[in-house]
N, C-alpha and C positions, 0 to 999 in steps of 0.2 A: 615555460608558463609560470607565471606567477604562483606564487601558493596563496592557496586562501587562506580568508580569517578563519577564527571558532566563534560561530556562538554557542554557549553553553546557557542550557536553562535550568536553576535547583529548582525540586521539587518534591512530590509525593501523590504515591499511586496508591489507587485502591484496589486492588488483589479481589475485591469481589464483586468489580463491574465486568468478567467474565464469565463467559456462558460456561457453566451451568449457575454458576454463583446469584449470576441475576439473569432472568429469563426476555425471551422475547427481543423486541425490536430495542430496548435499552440497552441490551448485552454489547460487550466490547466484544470482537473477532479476537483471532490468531494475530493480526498487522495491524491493529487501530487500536489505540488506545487514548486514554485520556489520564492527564497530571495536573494536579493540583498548584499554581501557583501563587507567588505574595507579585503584583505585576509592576510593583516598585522597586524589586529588589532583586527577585528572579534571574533576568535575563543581563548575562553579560558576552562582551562583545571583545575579540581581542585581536587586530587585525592584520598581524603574522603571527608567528607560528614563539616569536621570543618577545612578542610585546603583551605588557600587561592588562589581563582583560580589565575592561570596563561596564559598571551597572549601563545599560539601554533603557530607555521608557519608549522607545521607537512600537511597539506594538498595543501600546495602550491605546487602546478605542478603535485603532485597525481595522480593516476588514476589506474583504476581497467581494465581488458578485458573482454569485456562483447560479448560472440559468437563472438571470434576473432578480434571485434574490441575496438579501445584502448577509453574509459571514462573518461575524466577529472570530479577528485573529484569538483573543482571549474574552470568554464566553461573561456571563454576567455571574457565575457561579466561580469567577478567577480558575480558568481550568484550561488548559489547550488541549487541541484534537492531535493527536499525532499516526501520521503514518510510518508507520518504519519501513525505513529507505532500503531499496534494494530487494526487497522480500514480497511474497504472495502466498495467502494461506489460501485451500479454499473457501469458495465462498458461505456464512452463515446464513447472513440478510439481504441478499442483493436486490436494492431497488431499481426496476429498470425506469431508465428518464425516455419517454418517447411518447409518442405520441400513439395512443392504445386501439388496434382494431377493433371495432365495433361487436365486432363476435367473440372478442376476447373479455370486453367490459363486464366484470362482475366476477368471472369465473377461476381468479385468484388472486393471492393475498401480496403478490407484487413484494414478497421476500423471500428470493428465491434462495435454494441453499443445495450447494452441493455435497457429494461423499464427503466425507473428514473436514468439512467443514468445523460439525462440534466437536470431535477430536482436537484438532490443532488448538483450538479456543481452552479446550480442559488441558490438553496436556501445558498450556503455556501456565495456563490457571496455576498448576499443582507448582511447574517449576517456580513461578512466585511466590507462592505458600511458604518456598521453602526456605526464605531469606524473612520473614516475619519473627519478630522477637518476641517472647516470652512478657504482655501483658501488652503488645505494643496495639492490640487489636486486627484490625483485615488491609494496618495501611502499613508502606514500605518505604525509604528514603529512595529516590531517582534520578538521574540526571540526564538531560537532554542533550546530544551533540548533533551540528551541525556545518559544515564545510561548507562558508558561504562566506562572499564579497560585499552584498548588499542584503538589507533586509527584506526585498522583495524576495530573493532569493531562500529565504526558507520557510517558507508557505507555498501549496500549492491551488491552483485553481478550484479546489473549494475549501480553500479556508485554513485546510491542514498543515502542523509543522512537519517536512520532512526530513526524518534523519535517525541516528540510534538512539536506545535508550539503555543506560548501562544502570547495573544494579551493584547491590554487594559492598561491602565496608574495605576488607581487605586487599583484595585483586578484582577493580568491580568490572564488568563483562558487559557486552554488546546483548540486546536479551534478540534482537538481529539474527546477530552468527548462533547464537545458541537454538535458535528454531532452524536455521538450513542447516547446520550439520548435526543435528538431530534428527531431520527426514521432515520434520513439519509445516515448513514453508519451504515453497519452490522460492529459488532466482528471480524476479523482476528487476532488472536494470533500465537505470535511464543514464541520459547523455548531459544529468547534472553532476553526478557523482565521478569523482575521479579515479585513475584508474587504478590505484593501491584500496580503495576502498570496493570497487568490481573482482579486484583480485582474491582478497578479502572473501568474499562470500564466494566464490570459484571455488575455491581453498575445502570452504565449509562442505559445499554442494559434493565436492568428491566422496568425502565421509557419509552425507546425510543420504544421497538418493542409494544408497547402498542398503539401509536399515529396511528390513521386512517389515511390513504390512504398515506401511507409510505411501503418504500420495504419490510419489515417484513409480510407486511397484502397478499401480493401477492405474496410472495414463494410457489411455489409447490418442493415437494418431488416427483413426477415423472417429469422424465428427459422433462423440453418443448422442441418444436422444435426449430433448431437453423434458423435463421432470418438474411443470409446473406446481402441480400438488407438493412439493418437496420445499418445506420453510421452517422458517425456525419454530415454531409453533408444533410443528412434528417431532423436532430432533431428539434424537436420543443415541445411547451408545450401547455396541461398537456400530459405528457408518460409516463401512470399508464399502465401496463399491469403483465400478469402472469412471471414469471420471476424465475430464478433459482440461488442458492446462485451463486456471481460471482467467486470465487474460480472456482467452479465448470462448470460456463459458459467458463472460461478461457480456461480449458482444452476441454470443448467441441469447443470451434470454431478451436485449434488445430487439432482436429482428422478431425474434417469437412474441413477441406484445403488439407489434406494428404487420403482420399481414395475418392473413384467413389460415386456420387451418394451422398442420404438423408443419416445422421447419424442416425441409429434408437436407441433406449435405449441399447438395445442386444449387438448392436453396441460398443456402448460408454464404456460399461464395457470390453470387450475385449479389448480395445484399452488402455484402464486404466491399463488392467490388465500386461497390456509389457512394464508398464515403461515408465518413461523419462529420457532421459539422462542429470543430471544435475539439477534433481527436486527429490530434498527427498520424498515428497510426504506418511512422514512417522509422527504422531503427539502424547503426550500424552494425554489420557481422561483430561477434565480439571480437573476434581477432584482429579483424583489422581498429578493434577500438583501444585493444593495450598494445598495439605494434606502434600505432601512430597518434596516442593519445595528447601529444603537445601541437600535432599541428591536423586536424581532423578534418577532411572535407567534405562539407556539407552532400556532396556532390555523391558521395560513397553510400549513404543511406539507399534502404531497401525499402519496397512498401511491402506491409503486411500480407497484403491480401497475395502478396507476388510468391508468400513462404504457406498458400494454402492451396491445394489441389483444386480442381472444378467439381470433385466430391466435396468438397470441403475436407478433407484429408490434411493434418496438420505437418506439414514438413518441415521442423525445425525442433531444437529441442530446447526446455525451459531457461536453459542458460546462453543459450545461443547468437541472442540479439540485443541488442544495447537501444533502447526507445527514447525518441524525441520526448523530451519533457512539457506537458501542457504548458500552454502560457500562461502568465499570472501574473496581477496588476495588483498590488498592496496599496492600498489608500489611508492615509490617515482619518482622524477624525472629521477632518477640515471637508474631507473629501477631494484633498489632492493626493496624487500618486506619492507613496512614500520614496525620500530621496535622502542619500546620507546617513550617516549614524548620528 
């Protein structure tokens, strides 16, 4: 297989758009962040691994449609969304997108948030604190990496860039790997990332779901109940409790918005079992995805609902599965699909 380019993005983070720093539906999570960039100068593109990057303007005015509405790649406040690749904290804010049961209308604030939610979000907080210089204020120098061919390619279907962000002057670091082999982000892999960089976090995940009273130690494999009342608006610390991988919480506070009444396990598998629209929801075993990483077949993928019991019982574990990466359409300004560098 070919090796891909790098895009690299410089920039600058603010260390106090995380919860607790900034409250509420503004707060940055454990795995979203947001950098500061100049969107003329910022992004450079280098297309092996020995050739010289170059400046891009390729995302200036950008944007994806994310559930009909339109996502600037880079925001009007020159800033991107970034998701970090490979990782899942739980959840602080989850908004569910569906379509809302009538008996559910009104009766809460549609940001749902799980255990260690604001844990992950403070512990990430602190470890960025600690790279802040003496008079520099609450911002940190950053850098964005990305293992991509095409500029469609490192954005996701809403709008987000996917990939590391490394911090630090001297030996600067994945802040990534530093949350899973610290215990505070589980594993989310997709089948955009290559397999030195699934290794990568594998690597971590040995170390991290080891650490007591981190989210590893408090999964359960039967479906918990879901905890409407439970949003960022409540959180506080410590919010150690039983918890269910967040992938999996995602889709349940979806189905719990869309019918009458308690989700039950029984529940949740039905409702897995019809699909989403717009969610592959389809992964390879990891194994067979660093065994056979140069030549993968489509054909090997598992469906989700196929690693959930008819309790809705979760059979697999956080690292287990390598997921189909949403689709995503990059458009320029012009409103043609972006092509080329």
């Amino acid at each position: 297989m070919k090796p891909k380019g790098l895009l690299t993005v410089i920039g600058s983070l603010d260390v106090s758009q995380f919860w607790p720093a900034t409250k509420g539906a503004n707060s940055s999570d454990g795995d979203t962040v947001h950098l500061k960039v100049d969107p003329n100068t910022s992004f450079l593109f280098s297309r092996s691994p020995n050739a010289k990057p170059k400046i891009t303007k390729k995302f200036m005015g950008a944007f994806v449609i994310d559930h009909g509405r339109k996502k600037k790649a880079i925001t009007a406040k020159s800033e991107i969304k970034i998701r970090l690749q490979g990782i899942d904290t739980p959840e602080l804010h989850y908004p569910a997108i569906g379509k809302v049961h009538p008996s559910k209308k009104g009766t809460y604030s549609n940001e749902f948030r799980q255990p260690f939610g604001a844990a992950a979000a403070n512990a990430l907080h602190k470890h960025l604190q600690s790279f802040l210089e003496a008079g520099s204020g609450k911002v940190i120098h950053a850098t964005f990496v990305t293992q991509i061919n095409t500029a469609n390619e490192a954005v996701d279907s809403h709008g987000r860039f996917v990939g590391d962000i490394l911090v630090g002057t001297a030996a600067a670091k994945s802040i990534n790997t530093w949350l899973v082999e610290n215990g505070w982000a589980l594993p989310l892999f997709y089948d955009s990332m290559t397999d030195k960089e699934v290794q990568t976090l594998v690597d971590a995940w040995k170390v991290g779901k080891k650490i007591a009273a981190r989210p590893e130690k408090c999964l359960r494999k039967p479906l918990q109940p879901f905890v409407p009342g439970r949003s960022v608006g409540n959180a506080k610390l410590p919010d150690r409790a039983k918890l269910n991988i967040p992938k999996i919480f995602r889709r349940q506070a979806q189905f719990w918005t869309e019918i009458a009444g308690p989700l039950t396990g029984t529940e949740f598998f039905a409702q897995l079992s019809k699909g989403i629209t717009g969610k592959p929801d389809a992964a390879f075993p990891l194994d067979y995805f660093l065994k056979n990483f140069k030549h993968l077949d489509p054909k090997k993928r598992v469906s989700l609902v196929s690693k959930i019991s008819s309790q809705g019982k979760t059979l697999f574990s956080a690292e287990g599965l390598v997921f189909k990466e949403d689709p995503a359409t990059l458009f320029a300004a012009n409103g043609k699909p972006v092509k080329g560098w």
